[in-house]
C-alpha positions in Angstrom: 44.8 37.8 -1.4 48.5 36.7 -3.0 50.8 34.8 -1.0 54.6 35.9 -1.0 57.8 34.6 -0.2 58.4 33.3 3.6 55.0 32.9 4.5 53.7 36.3 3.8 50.1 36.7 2.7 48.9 40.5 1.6 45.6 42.1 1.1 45.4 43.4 -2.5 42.5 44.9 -2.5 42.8 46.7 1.0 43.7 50.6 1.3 47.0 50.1 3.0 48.1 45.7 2.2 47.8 44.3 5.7 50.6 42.0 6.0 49.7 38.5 7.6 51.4 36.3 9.4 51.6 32.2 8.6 50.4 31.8 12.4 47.2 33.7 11.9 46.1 31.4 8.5 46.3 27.4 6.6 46.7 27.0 3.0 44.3 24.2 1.4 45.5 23.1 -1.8 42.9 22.3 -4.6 43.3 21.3 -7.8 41.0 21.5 -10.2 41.2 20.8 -14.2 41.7 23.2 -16.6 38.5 24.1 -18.8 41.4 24.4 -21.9 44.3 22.0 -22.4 47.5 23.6 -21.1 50.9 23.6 -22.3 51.7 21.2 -20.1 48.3 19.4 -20.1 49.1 19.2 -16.3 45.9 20.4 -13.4 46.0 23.5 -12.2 47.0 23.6 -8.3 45.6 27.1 -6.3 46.6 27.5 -2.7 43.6 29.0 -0.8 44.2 30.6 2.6 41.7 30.8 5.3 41.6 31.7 8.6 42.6 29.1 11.6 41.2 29.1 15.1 43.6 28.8 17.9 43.0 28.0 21.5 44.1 31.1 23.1 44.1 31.6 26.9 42.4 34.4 28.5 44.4 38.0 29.7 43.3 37.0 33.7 45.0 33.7 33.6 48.3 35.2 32.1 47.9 38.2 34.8 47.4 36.1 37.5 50.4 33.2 36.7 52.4 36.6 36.5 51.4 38.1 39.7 51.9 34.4 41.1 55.2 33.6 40.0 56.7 37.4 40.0 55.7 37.2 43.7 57.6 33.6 44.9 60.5 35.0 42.8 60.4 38.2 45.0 60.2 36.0 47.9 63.2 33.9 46.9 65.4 36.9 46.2 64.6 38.3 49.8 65.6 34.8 51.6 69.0 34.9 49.2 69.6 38.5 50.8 69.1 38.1 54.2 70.0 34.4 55.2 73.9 35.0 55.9 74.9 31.3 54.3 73.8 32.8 50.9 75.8 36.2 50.9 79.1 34.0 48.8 79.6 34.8 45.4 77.2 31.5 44.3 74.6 33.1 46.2 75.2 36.6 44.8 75.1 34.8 41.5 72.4 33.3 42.2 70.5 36.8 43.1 71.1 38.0 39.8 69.8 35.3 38.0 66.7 35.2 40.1 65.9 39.2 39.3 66.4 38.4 35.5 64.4 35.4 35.3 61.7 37.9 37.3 61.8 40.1 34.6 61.5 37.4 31.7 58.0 36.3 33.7 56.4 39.1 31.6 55.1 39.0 28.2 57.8 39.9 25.6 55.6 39.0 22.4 53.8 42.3 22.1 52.1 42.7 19.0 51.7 46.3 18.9 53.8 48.7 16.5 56.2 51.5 16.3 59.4 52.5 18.4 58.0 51.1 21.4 57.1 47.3 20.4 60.9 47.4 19.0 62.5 48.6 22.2 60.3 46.1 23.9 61.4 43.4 21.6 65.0 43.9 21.8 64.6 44.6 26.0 63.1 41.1 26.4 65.8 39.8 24.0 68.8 41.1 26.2 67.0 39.8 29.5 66.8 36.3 28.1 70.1 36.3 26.8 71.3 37.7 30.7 69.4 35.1 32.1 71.1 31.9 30.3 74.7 34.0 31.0 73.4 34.3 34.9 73.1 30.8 34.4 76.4 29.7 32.7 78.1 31.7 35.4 76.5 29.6 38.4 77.8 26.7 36.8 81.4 27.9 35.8 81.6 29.2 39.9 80.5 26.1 41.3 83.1 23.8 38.8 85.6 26.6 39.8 84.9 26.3 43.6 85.1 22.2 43.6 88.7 22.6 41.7 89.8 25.1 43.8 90.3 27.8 40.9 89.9 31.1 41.4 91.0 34.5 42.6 89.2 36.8 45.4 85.7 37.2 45.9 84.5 40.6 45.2 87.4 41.1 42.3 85.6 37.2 40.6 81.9 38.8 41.1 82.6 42.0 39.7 84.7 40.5 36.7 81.3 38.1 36.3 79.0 41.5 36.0 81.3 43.1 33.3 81.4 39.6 31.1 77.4 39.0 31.7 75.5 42.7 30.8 78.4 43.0 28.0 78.2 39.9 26.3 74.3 39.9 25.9 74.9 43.8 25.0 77.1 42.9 22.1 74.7 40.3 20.7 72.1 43.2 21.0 73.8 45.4 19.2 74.8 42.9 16.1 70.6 41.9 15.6 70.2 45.8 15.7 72.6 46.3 12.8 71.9 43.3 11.2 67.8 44.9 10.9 68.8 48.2 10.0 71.9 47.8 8.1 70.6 44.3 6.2 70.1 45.9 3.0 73.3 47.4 2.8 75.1 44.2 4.0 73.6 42.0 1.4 71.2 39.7 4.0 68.1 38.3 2.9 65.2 39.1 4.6 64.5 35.7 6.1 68.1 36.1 7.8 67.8 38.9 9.6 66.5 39.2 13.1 63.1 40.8 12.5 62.2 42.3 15.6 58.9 44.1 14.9 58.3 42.7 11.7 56.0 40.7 12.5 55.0 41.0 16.4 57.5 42.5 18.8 60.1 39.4 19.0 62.6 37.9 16.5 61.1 36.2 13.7 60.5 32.8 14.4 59.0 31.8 11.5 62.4 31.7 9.4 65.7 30.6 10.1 66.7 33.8 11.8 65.7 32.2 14.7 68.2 29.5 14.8 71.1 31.9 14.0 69.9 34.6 16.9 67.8 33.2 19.2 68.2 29.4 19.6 71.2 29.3 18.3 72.7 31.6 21.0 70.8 29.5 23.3 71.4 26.1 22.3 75.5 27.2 23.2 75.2 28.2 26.4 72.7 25.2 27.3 75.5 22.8 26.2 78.5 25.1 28.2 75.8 24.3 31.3 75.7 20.6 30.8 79.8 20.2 30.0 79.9 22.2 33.5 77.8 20.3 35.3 78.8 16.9 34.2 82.1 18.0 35.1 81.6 19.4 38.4 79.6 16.2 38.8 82.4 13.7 38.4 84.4 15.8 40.7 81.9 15.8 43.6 82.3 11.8 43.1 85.7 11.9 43.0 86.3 13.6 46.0 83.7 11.5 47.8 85.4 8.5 47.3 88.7 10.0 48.2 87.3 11.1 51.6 85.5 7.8 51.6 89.1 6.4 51.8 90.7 8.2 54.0 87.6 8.0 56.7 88.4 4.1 56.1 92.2 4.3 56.7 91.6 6.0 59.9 89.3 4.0 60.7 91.3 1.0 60.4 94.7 3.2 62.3 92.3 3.7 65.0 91.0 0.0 65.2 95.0 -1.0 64.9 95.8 1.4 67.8 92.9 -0.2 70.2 93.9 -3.6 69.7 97.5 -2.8 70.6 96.3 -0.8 73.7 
């Protein structure tokens, strides 16, 4: 068994060198002495790999939480569609984002091989990347709506559609070029994407991650929070101007009475 760069351990003495990922073993370092002096007269350290046990839950639980949650989601998106006070463009938003985080409720880690666990890999990669624009979007409309910004409905819903399924498509399309193309562009292998290099998913084990999966992420997590916190302080502006106003008629009304 040798150990390779970024965490890759292959079979020698094995017919085809099975390639094994760092989640399915531990190194143990031992160091022994050497039965001659050495150069260097220092011990000689060997890294032994062995096999870890992990706590794995069973196929019926993950089946069933999916069944479970698939089916409230489906619920939710019916009550969106037929109560009439959720047929605005926040609600429409929000019917999008409810079908795409539907679809992230299945299992996107497949570890099989081929075409297929690729397609599947860069499928559940483009509905997560949907889902956090879905979510940007709610939060752009609604700071839009509370400034009064914005142009008609059904021309600021359709331009959302365009800028959501293209975006993510775009960012599809650079990880697909960027794992077929990544020898003739110079990237190292613990740069690229990875999907189906080790299970059907981006490789998480090396910094690829950060650049195409977190990193992605991370950005439109911090364009939600700016947006809320935002919207926010304008919801308490505008309460304490109403707050105001409710007072000074008050007080006109008051004035009025006295004067009767």
């Amino acid at each position: 068994m040798i150990a390779r760069a970024y965490g890759r351990v292959i079979i020698a003495f094995s017919q085809f060198s099975n390639r094994i990922i760092k989640s399915s073993y531990c190194l143990i370092i031992a160091s022994s002495q050497p039965t001659e002096p050495t150069p260097t007269g220092r011990s000689i350290t060997q890294r032994i790999a062995l096999g870890c046990n992990f706590v794995t839950y069973s196929i019926p639980f993950y089946f069933t939480a999916q069944i479970v949650s698939i089916f409230f989601m489906i619920m939710l998106i019916i009550v969106y569609m037929l109560l009439p006070n959720f047929k605005s463009i926040h609600g429409k938003c929000c019917i999008c984002y409810f079908r795409c985080l539907t679809v992230l409720v299945f299992n996107w880690t497949d570890t099989s091989h081929g075409i297929a666990c690729k397609l599947f890999g860069y499928a559940g990669y483009y509905a997560v990347l949907v889902t956090f624009c879905w979510l940007s979007v709610i939060n752009y409309n609604l700071w839009k709506t509370f400034n009064n910004i914005g142009v008609g409905q059904k021309v600021r819903f359709a331009r959302y559609n365009i800028i959501v399924w293209s975006a993510a498509a775009v960012l599809v399309l650079v990880i697909f070029l960027f794992d077929y193309l990544h020898e003739f562009m110079g990237i190292p292998i613990n740069l690229i994407p990875g999907i189906g290099l080790y299970t059907c998913w981006i490789n998480t084990f090396c910094w690829s991650a950060m650049i195409y999966y977190f990193g992605p992420i991370l950005l439109l997590l911090l364009l939600n929070i700016t947006l809320l916190i935002k919207t926010t302080n304008r919801i308490v502006v505008q309460n304490r101007g109403n707050r105001r106003v409710l007072k000074l008629s008050d007080g006109q009304r008051n004035f009025r009475n006295l004067t009767k």
